[in-house]
LUMTI-900597 format. One record per residue (C-alpha): residue in three letters; x, z, y. Coordinates in Angstrom, 3 decimals. Example, Ala and Ser with C-alpha at 12.3 -4.5 7.8 and 13.67 -1.06 7.14 Angstrom:
type=ALA&X=12.300&Z=7.800&Y=-4.500
type=SER&X=13.670&Z=7.140&Y=-1.060
END
This chain:
type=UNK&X=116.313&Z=93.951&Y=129.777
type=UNK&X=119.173&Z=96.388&Y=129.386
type=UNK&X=116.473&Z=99.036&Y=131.003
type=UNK&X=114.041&Z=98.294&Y=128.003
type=UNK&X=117.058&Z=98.946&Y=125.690
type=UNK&X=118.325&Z=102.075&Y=127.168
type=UNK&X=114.518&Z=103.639&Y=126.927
type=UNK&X=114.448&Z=102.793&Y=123.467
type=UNK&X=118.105&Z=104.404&Y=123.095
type=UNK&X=116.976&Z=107.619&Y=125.087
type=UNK&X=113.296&Z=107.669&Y=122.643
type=UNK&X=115.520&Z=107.732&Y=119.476
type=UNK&X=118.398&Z=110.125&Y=120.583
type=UNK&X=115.114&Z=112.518&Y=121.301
type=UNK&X=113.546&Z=111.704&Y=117.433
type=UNK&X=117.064&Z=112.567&Y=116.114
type=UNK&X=117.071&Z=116.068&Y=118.263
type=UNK&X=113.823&Z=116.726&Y=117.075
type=UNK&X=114.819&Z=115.908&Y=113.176
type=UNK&X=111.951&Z=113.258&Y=114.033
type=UNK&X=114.341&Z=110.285&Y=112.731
type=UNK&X=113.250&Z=108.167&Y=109.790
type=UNK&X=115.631&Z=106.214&Y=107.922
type=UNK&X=115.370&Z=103.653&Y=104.571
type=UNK&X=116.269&Z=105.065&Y=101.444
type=UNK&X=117.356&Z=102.398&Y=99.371
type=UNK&X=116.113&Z=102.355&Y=95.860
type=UNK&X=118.144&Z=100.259&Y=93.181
type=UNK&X=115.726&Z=99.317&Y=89.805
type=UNK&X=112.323&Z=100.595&Y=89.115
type=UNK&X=110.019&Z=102.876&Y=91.106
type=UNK&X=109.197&Z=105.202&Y=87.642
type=UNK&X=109.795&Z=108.948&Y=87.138
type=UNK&X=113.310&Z=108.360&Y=87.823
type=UNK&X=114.899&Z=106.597&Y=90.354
type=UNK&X=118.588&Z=105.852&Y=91.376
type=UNK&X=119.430&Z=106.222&Y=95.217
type=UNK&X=122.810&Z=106.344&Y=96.648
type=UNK&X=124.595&Z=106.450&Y=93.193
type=UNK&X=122.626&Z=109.258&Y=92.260
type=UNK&X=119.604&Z=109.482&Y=89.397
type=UNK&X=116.727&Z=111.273&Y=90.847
type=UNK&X=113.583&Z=112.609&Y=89.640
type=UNK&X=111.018&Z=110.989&Y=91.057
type=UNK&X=107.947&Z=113.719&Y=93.013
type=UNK&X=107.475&Z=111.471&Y=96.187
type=UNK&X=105.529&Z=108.496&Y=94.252
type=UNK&X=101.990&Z=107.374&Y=94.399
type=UNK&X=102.258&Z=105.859&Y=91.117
type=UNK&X=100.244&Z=108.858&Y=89.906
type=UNK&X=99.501&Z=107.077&Y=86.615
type=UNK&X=102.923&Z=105.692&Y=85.720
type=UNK&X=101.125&Z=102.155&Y=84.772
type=UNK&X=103.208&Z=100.245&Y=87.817
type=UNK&X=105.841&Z=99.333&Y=85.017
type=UNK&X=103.032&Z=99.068&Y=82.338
type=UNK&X=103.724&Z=96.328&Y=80.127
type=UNK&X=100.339&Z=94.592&Y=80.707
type=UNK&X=100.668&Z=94.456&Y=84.614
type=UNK&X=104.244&Z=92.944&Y=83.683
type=UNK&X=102.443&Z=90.663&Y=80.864
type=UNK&X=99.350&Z=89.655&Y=83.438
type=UNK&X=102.114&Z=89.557&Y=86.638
type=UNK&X=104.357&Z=86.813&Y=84.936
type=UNK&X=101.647&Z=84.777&Y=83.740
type=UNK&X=100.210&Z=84.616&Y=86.941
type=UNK&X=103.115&Z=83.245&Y=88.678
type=UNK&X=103.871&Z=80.597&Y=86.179
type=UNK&X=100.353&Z=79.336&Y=85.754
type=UNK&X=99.630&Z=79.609&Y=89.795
type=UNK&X=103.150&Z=79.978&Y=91.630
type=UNK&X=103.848&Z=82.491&Y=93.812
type=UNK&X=101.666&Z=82.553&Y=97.116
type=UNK&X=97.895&Z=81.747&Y=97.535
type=UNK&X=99.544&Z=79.738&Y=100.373
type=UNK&X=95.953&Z=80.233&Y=102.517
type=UNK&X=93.509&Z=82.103&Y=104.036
type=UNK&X=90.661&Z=83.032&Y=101.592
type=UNK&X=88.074&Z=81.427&Y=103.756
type=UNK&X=90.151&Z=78.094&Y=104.050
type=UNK&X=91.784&Z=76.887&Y=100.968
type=UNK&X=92.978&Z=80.624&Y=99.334
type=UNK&X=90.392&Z=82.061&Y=97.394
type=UNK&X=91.749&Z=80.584&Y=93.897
type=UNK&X=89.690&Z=81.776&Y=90.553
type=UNK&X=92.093&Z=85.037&Y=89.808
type=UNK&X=89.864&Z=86.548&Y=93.370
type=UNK&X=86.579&Z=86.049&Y=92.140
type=UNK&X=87.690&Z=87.390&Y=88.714
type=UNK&X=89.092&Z=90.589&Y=89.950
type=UNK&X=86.402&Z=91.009&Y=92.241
type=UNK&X=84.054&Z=91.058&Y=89.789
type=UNK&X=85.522&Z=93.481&Y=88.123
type=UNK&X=86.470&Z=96.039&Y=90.603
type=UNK&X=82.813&Z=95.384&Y=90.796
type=UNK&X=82.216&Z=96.437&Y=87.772
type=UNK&X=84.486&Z=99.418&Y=86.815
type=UNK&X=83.226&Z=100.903&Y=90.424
type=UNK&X=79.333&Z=100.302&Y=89.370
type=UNK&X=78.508&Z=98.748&Y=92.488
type=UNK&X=77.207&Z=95.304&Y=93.127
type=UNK&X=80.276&Z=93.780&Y=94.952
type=UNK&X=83.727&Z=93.960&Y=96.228
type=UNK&X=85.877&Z=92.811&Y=98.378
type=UNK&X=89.660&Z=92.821&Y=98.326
type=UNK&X=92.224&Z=93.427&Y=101.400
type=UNK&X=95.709&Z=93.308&Y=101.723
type=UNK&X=96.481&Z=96.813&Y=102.165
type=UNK&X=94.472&Z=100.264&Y=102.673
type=UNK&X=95.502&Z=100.002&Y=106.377
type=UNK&X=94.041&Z=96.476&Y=107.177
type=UNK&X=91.270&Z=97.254&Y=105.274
type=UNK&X=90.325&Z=100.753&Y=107.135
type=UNK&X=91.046&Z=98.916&Y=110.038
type=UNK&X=89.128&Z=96.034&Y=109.567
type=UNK&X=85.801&Z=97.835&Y=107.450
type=UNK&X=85.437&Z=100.687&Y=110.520
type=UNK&X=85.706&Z=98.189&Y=113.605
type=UNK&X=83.407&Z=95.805&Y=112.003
type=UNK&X=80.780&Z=98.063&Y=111.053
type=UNK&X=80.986&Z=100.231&Y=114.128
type=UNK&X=80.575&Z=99.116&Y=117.460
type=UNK&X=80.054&Z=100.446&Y=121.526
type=UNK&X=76.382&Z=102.956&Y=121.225
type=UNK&X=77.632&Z=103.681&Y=117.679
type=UNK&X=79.357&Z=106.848&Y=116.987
type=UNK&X=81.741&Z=107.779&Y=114.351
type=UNK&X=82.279&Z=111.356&Y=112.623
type=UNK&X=85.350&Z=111.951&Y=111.302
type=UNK&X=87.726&Z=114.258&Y=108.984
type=UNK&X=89.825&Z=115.627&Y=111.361
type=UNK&X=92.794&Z=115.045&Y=109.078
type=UNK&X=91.903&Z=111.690&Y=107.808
type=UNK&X=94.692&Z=109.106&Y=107.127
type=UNK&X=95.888&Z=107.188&Y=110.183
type=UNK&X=94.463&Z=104.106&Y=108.892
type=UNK&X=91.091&Z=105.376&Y=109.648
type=UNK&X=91.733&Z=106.820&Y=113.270
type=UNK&X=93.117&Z=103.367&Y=114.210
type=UNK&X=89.982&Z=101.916&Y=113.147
type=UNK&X=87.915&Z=104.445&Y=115.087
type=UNK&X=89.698&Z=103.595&Y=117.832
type=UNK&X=89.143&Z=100.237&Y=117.879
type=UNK&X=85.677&Z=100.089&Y=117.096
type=UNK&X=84.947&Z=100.882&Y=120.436
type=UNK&X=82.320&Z=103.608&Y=118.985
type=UNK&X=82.558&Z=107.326&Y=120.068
type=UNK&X=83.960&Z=109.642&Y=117.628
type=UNK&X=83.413&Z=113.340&Y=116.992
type=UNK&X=86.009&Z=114.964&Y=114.556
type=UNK&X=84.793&Z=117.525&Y=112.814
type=UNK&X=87.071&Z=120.528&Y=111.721
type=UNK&X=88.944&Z=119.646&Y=107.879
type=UNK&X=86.165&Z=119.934&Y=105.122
type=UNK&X=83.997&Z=122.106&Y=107.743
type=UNK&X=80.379&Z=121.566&Y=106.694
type=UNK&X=79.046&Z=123.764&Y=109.411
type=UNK&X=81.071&Z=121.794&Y=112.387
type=UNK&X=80.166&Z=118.093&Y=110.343
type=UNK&X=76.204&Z=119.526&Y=110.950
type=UNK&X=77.147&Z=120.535&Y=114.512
type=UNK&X=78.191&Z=117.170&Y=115.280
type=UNK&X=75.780&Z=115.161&Y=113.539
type=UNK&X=73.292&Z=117.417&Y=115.734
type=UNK&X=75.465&Z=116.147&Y=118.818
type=UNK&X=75.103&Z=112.869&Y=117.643
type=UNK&X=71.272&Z=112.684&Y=117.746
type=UNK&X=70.344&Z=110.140&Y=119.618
type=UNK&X=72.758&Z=107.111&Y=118.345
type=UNK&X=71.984&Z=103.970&Y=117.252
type=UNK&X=73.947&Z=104.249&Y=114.004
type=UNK&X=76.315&Z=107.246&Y=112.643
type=UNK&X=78.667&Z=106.667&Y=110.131
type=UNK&X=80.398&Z=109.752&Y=108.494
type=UNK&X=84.086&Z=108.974&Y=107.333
type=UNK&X=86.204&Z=111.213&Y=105.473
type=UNK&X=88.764&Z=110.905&Y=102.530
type=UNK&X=88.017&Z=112.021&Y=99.003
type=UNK&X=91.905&Z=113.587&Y=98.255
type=UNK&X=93.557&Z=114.041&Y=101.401
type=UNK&X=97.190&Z=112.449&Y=100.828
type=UNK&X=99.093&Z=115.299&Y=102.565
type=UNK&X=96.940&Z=118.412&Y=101.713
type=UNK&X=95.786&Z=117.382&Y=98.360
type=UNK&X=92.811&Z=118.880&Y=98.820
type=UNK&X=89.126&Z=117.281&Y=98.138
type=UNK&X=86.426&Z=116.849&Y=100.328
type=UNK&X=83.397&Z=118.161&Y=99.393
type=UNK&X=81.198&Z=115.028&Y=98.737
type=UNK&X=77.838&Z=116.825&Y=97.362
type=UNK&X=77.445&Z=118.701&Y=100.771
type=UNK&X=78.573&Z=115.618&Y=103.178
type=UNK&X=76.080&Z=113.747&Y=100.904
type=UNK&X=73.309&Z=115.865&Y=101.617
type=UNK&X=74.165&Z=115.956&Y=105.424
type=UNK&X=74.388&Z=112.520&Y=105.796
type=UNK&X=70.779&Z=112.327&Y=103.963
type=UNK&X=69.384&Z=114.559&Y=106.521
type=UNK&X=70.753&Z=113.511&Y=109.336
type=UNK&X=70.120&Z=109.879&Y=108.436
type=UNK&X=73.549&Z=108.609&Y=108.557
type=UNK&X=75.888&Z=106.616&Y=106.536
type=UNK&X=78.828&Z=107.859&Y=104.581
type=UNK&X=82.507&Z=105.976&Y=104.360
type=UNK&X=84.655&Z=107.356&Y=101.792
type=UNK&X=88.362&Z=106.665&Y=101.146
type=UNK&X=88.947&Z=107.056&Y=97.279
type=UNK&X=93.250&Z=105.947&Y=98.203
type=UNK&X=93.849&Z=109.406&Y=96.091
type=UNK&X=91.151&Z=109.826&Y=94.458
type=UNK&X=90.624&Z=106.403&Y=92.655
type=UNK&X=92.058&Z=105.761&Y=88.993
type=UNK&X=92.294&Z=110.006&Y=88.781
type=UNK&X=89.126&Z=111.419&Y=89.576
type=UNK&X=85.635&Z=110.668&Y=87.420
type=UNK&X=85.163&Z=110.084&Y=83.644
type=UNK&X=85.908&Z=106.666&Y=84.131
type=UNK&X=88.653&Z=106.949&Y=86.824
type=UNK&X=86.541&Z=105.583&Y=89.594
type=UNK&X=86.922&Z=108.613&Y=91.855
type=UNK&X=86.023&Z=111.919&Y=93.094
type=UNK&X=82.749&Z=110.709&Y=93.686
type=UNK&X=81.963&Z=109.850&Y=90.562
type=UNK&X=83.660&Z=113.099&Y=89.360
type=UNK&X=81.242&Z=114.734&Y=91.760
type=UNK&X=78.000&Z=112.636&Y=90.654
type=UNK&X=77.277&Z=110.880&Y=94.185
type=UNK&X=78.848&Z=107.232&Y=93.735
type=UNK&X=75.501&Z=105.676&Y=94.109
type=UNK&X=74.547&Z=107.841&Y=97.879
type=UNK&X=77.681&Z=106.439&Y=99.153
type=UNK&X=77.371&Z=103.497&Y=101.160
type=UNK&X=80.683&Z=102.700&Y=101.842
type=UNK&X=83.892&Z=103.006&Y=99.396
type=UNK&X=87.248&Z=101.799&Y=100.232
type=UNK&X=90.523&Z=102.228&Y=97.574
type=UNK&X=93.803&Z=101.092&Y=97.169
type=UNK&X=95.187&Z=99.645&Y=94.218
type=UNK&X=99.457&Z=100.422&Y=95.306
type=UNK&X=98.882&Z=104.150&Y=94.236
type=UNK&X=97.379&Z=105.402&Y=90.788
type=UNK&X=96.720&Z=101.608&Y=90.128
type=UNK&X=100.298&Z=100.381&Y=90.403
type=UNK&X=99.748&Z=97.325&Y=92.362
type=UNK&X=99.214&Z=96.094&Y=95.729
type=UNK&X=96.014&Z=95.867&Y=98.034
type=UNK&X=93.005&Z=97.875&Y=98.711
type=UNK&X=89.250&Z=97.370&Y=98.188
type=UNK&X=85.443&Z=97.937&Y=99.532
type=UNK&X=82.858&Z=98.103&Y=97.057
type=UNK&X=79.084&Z=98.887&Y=97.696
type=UNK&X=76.187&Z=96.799&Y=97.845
type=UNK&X=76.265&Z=92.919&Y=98.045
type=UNK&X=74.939&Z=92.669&Y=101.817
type=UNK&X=77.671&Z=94.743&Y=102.719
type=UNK&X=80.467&Z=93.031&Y=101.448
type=UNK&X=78.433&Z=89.610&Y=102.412
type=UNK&X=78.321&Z=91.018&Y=105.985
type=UNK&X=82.146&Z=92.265&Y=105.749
type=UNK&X=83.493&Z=88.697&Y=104.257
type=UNK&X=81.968&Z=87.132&Y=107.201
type=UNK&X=82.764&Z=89.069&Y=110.244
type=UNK&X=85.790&Z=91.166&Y=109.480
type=UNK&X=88.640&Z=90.243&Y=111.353
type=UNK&X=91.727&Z=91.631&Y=109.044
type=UNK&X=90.382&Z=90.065&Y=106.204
type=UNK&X=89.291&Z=86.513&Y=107.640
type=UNK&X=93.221&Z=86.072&Y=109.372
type=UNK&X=95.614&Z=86.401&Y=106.838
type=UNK&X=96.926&Z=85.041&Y=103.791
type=UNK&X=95.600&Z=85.918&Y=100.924
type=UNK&X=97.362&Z=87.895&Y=97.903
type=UNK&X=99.614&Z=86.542&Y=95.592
type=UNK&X=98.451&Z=85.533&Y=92.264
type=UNK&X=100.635&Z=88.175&Y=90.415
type=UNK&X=99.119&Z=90.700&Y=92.007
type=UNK&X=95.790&Z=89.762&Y=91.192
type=UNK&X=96.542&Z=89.369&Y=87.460
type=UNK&X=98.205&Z=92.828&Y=88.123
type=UNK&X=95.091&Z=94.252&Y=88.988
type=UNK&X=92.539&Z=92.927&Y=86.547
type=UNK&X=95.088&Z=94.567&Y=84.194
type=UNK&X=95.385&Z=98.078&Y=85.569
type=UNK&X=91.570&Z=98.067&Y=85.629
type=UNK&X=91.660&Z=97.822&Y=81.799
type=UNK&X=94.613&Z=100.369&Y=81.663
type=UNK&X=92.972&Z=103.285&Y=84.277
type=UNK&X=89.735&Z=102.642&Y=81.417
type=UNK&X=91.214&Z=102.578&Y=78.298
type=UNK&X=93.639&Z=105.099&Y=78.817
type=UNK&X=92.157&Z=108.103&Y=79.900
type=UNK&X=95.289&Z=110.667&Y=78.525
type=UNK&X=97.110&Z=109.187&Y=82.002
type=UNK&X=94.319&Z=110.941&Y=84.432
type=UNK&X=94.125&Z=113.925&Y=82.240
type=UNK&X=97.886&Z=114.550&Y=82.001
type=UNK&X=98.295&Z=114.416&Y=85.751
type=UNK&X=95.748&Z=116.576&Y=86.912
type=UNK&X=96.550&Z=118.650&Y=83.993
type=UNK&X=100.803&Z=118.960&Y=84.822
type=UNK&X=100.155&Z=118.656&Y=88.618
type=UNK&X=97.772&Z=122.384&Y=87.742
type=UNK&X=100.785&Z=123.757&Y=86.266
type=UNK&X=103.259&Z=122.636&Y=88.912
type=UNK&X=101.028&Z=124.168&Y=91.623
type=UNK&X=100.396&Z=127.590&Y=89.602
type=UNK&X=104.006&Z=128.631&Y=89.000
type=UNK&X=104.973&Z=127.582&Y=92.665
type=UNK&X=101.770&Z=129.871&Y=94.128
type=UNK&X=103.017&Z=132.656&Y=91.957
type=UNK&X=106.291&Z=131.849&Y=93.368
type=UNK&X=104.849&Z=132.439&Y=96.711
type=UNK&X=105.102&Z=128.713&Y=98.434
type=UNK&X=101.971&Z=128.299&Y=100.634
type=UNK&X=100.428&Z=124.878&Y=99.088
type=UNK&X=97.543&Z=124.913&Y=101.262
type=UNK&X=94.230&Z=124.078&Y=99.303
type=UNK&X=95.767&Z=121.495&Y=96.872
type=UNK&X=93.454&Z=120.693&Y=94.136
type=UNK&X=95.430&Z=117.113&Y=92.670
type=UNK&X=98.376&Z=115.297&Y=92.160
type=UNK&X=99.076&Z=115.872&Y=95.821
type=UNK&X=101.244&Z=119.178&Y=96.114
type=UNK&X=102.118&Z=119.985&Y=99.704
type=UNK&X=104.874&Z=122.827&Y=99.850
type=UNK&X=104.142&Z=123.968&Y=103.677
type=UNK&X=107.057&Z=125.163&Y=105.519
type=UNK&X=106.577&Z=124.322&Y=109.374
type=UNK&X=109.905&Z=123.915&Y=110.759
type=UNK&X=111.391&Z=120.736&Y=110.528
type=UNK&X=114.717&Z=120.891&Y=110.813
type=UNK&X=113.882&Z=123.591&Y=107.661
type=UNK&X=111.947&Z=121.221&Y=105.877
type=UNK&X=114.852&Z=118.267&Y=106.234
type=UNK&X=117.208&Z=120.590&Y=104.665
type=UNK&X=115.077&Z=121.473&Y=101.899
type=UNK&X=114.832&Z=118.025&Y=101.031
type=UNK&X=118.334&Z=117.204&Y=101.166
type=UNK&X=119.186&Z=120.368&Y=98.806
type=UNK&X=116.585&Z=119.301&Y=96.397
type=UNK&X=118.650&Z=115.505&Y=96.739
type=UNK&X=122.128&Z=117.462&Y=95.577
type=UNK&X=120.080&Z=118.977&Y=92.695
type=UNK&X=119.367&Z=115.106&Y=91.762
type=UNK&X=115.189&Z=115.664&Y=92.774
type=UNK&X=113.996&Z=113.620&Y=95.332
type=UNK&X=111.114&Z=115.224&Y=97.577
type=UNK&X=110.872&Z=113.845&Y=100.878
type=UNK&X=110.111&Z=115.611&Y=103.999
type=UNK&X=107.311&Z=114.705&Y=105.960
type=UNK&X=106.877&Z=115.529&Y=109.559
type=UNK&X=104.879&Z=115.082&Y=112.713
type=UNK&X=103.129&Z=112.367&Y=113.673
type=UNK&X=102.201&Z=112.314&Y=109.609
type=UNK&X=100.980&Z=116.037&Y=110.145
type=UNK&X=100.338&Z=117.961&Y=113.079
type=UNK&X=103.473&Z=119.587&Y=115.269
type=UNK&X=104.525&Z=122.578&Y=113.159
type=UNK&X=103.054&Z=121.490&Y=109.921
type=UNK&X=106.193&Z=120.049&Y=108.205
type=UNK&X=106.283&Z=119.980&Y=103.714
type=UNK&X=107.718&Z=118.421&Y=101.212
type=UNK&X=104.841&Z=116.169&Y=99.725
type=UNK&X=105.116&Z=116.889&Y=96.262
type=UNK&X=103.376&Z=114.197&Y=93.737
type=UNK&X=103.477&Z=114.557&Y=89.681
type=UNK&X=103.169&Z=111.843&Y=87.563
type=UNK&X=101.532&Z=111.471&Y=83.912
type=UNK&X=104.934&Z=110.242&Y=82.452
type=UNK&X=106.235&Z=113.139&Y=84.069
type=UNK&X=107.614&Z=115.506&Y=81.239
type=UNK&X=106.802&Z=119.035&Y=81.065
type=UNK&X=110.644&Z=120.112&Y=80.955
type=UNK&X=111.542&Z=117.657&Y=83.802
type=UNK&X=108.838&Z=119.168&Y=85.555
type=UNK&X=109.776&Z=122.774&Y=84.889
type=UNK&X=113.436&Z=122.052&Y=85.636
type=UNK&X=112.651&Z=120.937&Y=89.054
type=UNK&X=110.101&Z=124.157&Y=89.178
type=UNK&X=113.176&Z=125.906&Y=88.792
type=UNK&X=115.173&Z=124.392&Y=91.074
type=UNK&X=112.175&Z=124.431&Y=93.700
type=UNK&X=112.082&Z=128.635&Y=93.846
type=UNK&X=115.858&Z=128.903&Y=94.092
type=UNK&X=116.251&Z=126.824&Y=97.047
type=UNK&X=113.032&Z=128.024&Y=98.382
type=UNK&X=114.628&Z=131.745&Y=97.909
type=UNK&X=117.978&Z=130.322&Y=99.097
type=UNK&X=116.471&Z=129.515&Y=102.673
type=UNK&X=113.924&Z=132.322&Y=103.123
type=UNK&X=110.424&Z=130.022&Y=102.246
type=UNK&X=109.700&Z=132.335&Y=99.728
END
């Protein structure tokens, strides 16, 4: 055993020469626009909690109900003795505000990638895929058991090569995020649609970034691109512009029928807690009734990215919330992140495996509670550093 050990120990020494090394940053009180970390008040642009609603008073309201009406744990597998009213409630509405005819909850974006891909995909399938979709997905590729052919990022004239490729499969299912959580950019759903159409495949989209900001009625970039109803698979997460926990699939009934029954991440684990059910039902009324939230974001996150373009910080193709500040070098991109700590702004470097080797940023994410001067400040504070260590 002391072998095992000492390969571990010589596997981290090389993360920590390669600035590789992740650690826990504790957080003491709320996850808002402003958190408090080591003693020291931060300002808050490495949430998901795009909206600000994860402290909204009606998820609080709907949370604490919950758990003294129904306790604290559903205490069971759905399909044995968990699936208490508060599911069937929230997945009729999910249901609802996504216009589809059923949905199905998961635990998390990751078991539910994992689980929708490898049950819906199997050996003389084959898969075509983003090349920089989330992790989530390419774990679900993988086990599938299909063949996969990743197509070059947002690349409509490699997607038709492939699908050409792929003639001759039993099924194809295209899979690509809408917002792509460490570019920011969109994919473009009106031309994957029409490929998909002529190539007679089906389309999987992951709205994780997109849902609750994109669309008239916050139900994602493709409804803010008019093609909801020629997707045939959507998954989201509720833990990001939602404020919650969990993820989703919504699309037509015989799907989710087909996924409740054979999908091995949902049908072996407890199922959610009744607080974040309640939780849910109430963000789906928030995300609707308040549409100022998805404006303001997109709106401040426009700014953001304008004045550090001008600035001269390579952002990539950003188009959200999502502002990647592209700087390659990690050992670079650690210290960036710990200058930006001193200046009381917490922006966390991310680095390979998240992104490819040499592709280290700060991930950048603005929220609508976000204020435009707290926002400018750490604008300000962004260029000098950058200037300070030769980004810009």
């Amino acid at each position: 055993m002391e072998d095992f050990y000492a390969d571990l120990a010589q596997k981290l020494e090389k993360l920590h020469a390669e600035h590789l090394f992740r650690e826990f940053k504790s957080v003491a009180g709320p996850l808002s626009e402003w958190v408090e970390i080591k003693g020291k008040r931060l300002l808050n642009l490495s949430s998901n909690n795009y909206l600000g609603i994860a402290g909204h008073p009606l998820l609080r309201t709907a949370a604490s109900q919950a758990v003294q009406q129904l306790g604290c744990g559903s205490t069971s597998a759905r399909l044995i003795a968990g699936n208490y009213e508060l599911y069937d409630q929230a997945e009729k509405d999910l249901a609802r505000f996504k216009d589809t005819e059923a949905a199905l909850i998961f635990n998390s974006g990751y078991t539910a990638n994992l689980g929708i891909i490898s049950t819906l995909a199997d050996r003389g399938d084959i898969i075509l895929s983003d090349n920089t979709n989330h992790a989530s997905i390419i774990d679900g590729i993988r086990l599938s058991g299909a063949d996969l052919l990743r197509f070059k990022h947002t690349d409509m004239g490699d997607l038709e090569r492939c699908l050409q490729k792929a003639a001759g499969y039993r099924h194809k299912l295209i899979i690509t995020d809408s917002v792509f959580s460490m570019d920011g950019d969109l994919a473009p759903l009106p031309a994957i649609v029409e490929l998909k159409d002529k190539y007679k495949a089906a389309l999987m989209i992951d709205e994780a970034h997109g849902g609750g900001i994109f669309g008239e009625n916050g139900r994602g970039l493709a409804e803010y691109y008019g093609v909801s109803h020629r997707v045939e698979i959507t998954m989201g997460t509720l833990g990001k512009a939602f404020g919650c926990f969990g993820a989703y699939v919504a699309g037509r009934k015989i799907l989710i029928d087909y996924l409740r029954n054979k999908t091995r991440s949902f049908i072996y684990t407890t199922g959610l807690p009744p607080s974040v059910l309640a939780s849910v039902q109430a963000a789906l009324q928030v995300v609707q009734q308040e549409k100022w939230r998805r404006e303001g974001v997109l709106a401040k996150a426009a700014w953001v990215r304008n004045e550090l373009a001008e600035a001269g910080f390579k952002l990539l193709d950003s188009q959200s919330q999502i502002i990647p500040i592209l700087i390659g070098d990690n050992t670079a991109t650690v210290e960036f992140s710990r200058r930006l700590f001193d200046e009381n702004i917490l922006a966390v470097a991310i680095r390979p495996p998240t992104v490819p080797l040499n592709a280290a940023r700060l991930r950048l994410t603005v929220m609508a509670t976000h204020s435009n001067e707290e926002l400018a400040g750490a604008v300000q504070h962004l260029k000098q550093i950058g200037r300070e260590l030769g980004i810009i």
